[in-house]
N, C-alpha and C positions, 0 to 999 in steps of 0.2 A: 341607478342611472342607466337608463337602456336606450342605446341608437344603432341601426344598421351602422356598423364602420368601415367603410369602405375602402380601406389602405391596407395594403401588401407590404410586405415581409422583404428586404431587414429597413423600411423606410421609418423604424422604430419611434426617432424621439419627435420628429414632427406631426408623427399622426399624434402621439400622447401630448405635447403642448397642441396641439387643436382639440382635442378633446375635451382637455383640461378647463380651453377657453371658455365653451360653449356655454357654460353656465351662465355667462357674464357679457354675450352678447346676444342680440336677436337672429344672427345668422339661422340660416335653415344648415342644421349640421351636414348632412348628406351633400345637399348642395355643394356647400365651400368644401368639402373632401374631395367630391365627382371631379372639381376643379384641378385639382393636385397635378391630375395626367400621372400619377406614379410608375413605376417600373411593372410588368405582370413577373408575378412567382415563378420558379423556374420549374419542375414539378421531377428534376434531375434529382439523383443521391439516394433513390431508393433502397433497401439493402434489407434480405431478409434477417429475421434472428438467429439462423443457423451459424454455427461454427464459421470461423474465418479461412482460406485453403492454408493449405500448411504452409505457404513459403509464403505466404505476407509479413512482410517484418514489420515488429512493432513500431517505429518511427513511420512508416509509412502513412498517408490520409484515408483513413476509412469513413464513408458513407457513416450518418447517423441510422442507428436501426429501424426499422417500420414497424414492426408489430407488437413486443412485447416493451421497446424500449430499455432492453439488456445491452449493456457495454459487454461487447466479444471480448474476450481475454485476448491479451495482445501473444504472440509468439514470443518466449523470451530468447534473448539471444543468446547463441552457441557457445561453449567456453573459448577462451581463444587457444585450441590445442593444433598440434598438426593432424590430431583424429580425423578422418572424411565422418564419421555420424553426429548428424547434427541434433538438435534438441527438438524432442515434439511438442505442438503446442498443446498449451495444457487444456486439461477435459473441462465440459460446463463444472464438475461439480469438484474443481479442484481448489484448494481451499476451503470445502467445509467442513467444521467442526463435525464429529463423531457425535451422536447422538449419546445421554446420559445411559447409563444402565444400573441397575438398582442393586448387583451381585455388592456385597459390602468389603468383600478382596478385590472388586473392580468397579471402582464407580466410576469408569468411561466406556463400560461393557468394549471391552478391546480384545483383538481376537491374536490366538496364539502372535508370536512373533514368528517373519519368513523373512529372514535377513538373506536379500537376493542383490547381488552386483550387478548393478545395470552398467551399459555405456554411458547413460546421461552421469550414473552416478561416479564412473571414471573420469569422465572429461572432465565434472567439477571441481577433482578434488588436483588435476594440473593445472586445470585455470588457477585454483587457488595457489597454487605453488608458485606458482609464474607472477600472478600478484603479489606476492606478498617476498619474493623472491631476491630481498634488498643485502647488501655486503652484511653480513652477522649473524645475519637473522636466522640462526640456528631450528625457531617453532613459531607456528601462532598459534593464537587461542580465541574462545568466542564464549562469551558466555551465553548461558540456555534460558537459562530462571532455576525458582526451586522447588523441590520435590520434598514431599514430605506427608507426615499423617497416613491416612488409611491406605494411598496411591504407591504407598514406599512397597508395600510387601508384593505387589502385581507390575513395577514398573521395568520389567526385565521383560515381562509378559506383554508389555504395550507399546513398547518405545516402535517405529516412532506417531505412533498414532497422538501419543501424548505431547510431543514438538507440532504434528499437525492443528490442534487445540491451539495451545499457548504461543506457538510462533509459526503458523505456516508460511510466512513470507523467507524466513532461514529454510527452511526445509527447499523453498519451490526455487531458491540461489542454489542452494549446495542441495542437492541430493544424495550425497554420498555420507552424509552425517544420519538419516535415516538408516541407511548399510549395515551401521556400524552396530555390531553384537557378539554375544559369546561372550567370553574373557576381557571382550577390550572396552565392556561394560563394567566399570570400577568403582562399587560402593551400590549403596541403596536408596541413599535418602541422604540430602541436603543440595548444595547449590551448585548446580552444572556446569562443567564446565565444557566444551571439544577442544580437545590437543591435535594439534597437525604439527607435526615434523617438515622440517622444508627438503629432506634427504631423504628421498625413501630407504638407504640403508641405514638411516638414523641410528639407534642404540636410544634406549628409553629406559627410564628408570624411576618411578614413584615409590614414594613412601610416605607412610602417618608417620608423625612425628612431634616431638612435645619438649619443651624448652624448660629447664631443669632449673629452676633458680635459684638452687643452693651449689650450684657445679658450674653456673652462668656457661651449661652447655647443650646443646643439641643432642636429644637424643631420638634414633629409631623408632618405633614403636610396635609400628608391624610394612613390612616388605608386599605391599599390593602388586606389583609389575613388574612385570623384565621383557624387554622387545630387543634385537636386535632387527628387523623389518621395516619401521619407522613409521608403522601401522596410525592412522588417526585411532584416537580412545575417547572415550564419556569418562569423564573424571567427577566423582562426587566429594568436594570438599566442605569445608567451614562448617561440621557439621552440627555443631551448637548452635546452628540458625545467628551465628557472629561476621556478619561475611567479611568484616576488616580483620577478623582473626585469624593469622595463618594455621593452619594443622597439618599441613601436606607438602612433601617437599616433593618438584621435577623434576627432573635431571634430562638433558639434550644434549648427546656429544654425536655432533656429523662425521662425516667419513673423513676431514681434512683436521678434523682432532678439537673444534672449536666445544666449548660443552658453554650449558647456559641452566643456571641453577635458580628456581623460581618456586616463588608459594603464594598458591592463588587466595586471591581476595578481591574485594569490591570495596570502592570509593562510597563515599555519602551518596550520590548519582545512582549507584549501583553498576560503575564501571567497571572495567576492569586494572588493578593497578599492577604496572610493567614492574620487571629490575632494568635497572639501570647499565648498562655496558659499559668499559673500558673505555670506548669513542662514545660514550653519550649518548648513543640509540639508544629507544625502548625496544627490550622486548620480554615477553613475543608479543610479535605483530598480532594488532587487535579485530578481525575480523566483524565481530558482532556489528551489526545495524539494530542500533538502539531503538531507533527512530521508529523502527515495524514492530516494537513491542507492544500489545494491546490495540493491536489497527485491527480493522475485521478484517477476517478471512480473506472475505472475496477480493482484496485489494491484494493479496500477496501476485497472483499472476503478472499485474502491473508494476510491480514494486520489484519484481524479481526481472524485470522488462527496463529495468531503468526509467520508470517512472517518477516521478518526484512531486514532491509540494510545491505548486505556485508562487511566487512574490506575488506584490502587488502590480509591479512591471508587469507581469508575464499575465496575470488576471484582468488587467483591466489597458493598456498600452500607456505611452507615455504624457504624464501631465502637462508637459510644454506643450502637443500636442492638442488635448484634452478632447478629442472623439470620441475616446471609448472603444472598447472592444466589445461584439456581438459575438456569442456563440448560439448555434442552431444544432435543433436536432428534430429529426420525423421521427415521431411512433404515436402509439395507441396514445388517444386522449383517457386519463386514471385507469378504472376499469373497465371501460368499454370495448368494443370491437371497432369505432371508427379512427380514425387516423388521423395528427393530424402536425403541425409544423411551428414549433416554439422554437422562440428567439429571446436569450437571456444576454441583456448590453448592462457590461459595466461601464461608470464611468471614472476616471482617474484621480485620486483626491490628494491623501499623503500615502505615505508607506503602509497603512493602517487600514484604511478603508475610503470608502468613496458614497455615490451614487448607484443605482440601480433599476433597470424597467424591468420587467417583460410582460410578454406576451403572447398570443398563438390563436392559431387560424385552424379551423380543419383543412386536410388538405384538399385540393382545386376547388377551394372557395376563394370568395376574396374579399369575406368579412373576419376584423378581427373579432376575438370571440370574447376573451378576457386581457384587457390592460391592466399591468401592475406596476406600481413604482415606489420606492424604498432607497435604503441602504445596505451598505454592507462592509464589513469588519471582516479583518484578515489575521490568522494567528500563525505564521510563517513555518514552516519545519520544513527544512532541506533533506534531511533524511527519511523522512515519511512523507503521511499527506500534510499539507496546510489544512487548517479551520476554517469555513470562514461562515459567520453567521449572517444571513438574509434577514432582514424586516421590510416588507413589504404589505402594500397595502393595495386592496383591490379600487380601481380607480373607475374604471368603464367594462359593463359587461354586457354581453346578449342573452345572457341567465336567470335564474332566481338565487340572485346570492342574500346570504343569511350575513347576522353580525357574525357567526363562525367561521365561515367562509370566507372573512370579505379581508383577513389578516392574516397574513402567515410570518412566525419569528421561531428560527429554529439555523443551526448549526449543522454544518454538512463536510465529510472529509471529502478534498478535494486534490487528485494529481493531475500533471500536465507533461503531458507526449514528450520525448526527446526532441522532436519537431519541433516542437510549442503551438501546435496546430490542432491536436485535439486535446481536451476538460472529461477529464473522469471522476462522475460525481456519485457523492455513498449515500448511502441512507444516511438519515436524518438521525440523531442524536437521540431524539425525544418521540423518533418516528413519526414526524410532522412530513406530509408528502409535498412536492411543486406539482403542478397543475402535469408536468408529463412523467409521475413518477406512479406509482402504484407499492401496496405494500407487498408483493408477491415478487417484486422485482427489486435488486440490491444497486445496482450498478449501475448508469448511465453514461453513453459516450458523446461529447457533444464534439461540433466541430468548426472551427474558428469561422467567422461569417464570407469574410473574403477570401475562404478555400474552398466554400461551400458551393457545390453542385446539382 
């Protein structure tokens, strides 16, 4: 189906039900459009792919990109210390996985360790103290994931290249768990743990340990630590690959005499399970963001930004309502070098999913170029990105679209601004691209339509 369409951007769902009609009546399509009188596109918002200036904070509304169609990494925000140095924002290539290497004592080809103290990696580790800084709460913990196999005998060698891999979005929060080496690296191989002391004059105290069943008593085993500094450590416990099996006992006694005796382990979930306190807090306090485990990389900037997963509220606006929400964005149409201005309108259904168009024009034209319209499904996570999978279908184009072309069904990690003003969208699943996606490019930033400039 090919017509000149002569409707501008975000006048979305009425050019597509006129479109839709034309099959079904004799109008002269052009004509009855020409009629519309539409709004002219505003040809504001333009914004290169260059890095963002440093003092734009992530909440803030940025311009969608023009050129490559790369969501800027947002600036994440400063711990909340009395320190004057603030956080830099982070570099294009922050977040990426370490390339494989074939050494068989290093298969992440990972280079010496240079366990260096930054200021970012100071301030995080007050922010965290300050967070987690509740009446008892003698330590917290966070879990890492597990080490093991060929990686165990070079992993003293790699760290934290090897958290970069498996959890950059913990790494690009705390910096200061990167830091951590030498001796207050404990064990080799099995399931990670980070200990933070809430007292930097804490008094720390681990040991292997093993439960006697003919004495039905605790014994030592071997003495791994002793701090009185209150030093954060990398704890390798459960090391039968058991993780609800304890083998490790912690010891925490602060400077006001409180101690808190704990043996790490994981739930079925893979969480982490507290002891139990006197007044019934857990602790220690649990750190870990579950939710950024196995997210791609390039999402940790924003996730470390307070970024988060969408509902269906915040995705599409509210169904009493029922308008819908339009996010927009300018950049390169796929691979090309022209440019050009999509508009993706949800529309509000249940908590689950809804309706869907889009669309897109090159830019200072004012034909659309391709109509799309579908649904779409929502898989909610507060703590990381939401799911949510598009099926669309190409409805009207000025192209030569193929049966290949003419459908798109594919699943996309999606977060949304502290604002809720700008849609941060990831690659595709199954690396199915949207008409302003390209596979050279991971990230997209869109931005809500009634903010858009």
């Amino acid at each position: 189906m090919k017509h000149g369409i002569q409707i501008k951007l975000p006048s979305f769902l009425l050019a597509l039900a006129i479109v839709l009609s034309l099959c079904g009546c004799a109008v002269d399509p052009q004509e009855l459009l020409n009629q519309l009188d539409l709004p002219q596109m505003s040809g504001k918002g333009e914004e290169s792919e260059e890095e963002p200036p440093e003092e734009a904070a992530p909440s803030e509304s940025a311009a969608p990109s023009e050129s490559a169609g790369a969501g800027n990494p947002p600036v994440a925000p400063p711990p909340k210390t009395s320190s004057s140095q603030s956080m830099k924002p982070p570099g294009k290539n922050e977040g990426t996985p370490p390339s494989s290497g074939s050494s068989q004592n290093d298969p992440y080809n990972l280079d010496p360790p240079q366990y260096v103290e930054t200021a970012e990696g100071k301030d995080s580790l007050i922010w965290l103290r300050e967070k987690m800084n509740f009446p008892g709460m003698t330590f917290s913990a966070a879990y890492l994931g597990y080490v093991g196999g060929l990686f165990e005998e070079s992993f003293a060698t790699g760290f934290p290249k090897w958290l970069q891999k498996t959890n950059s979005g913990m790494l690009a929060e705390y910096p200061f768990i990167g830091e951590i080496g030498g001796e207050r690296i404990i064990g080799r191989a099995g399931h990670l743990y980070c200990i933070v002391p809430m007292d930097k004059n804490a008094t720390v105290a681990i040991n292997r340990v093993y439960w006697n069943g003919d004495t039905q008593t605790e014994e030592i085993t071997e003495v791994l630590y002793r701090s009185e500094s209150g030093e954060p450590v990398l704890l390798f416990a459960n090391l039968d690959d058991v993780p609800a099996l304890a083998d490790t006992q912690v010891l925490v006694t602060d400077s006001y005499g409180n101690t808190t005796n704990w043996y790490p382990s994981l739930d079925e979930q893979n969480r982490i399970v507290p002891s139990i306190a006197p007044d019934g807090s857990y602790i220690p306090g649990d750190f870990t963001e579950y939710g950024w485990q196995g997210v791609q990389a390039e999402l940790s900037p924003w996730l470390a930004a307070n970024w988060e997963g969408p509902t269906a509220l915040g995705l599409a606006g509210d169904a009493m309502d029922g308008s819908g929400t339009e996010w927009v964005i300018r950049t390169t149409v796929r691979d090309t070098d022209r440019t050009g201005i999509f508009g993706l309108m949800f529309y509000p259904g249940d908590e689950t999913g809804g309706m869907v168009d889009m669309g897109w024009i090159y830019d200072n034209t004012d034909y659309f170029e391709e109509l799309w319209s579908g649904f779409w499904f929502i898989e909610t996570e507060m703590e990381g990105p939401s799911y949510v999978e598009l099926s669309l279908f190409l409805t009207a184009s000025n192209g030569q679209e193929t049966a290949e072309t003419s459908y798109i069904s594919e699943t996309y990690p999606i977060l949304i601004s502290p604002s809720g003003l700008e849609l941060l969208i990831g690659a595709g699943e199954n690396g199915v691209c949207l008409p302003f996606m390209s596979q050279s490019t991971s990230t997209y930033t869109l931005t809500r339509a009634d903010d858009w400039a």
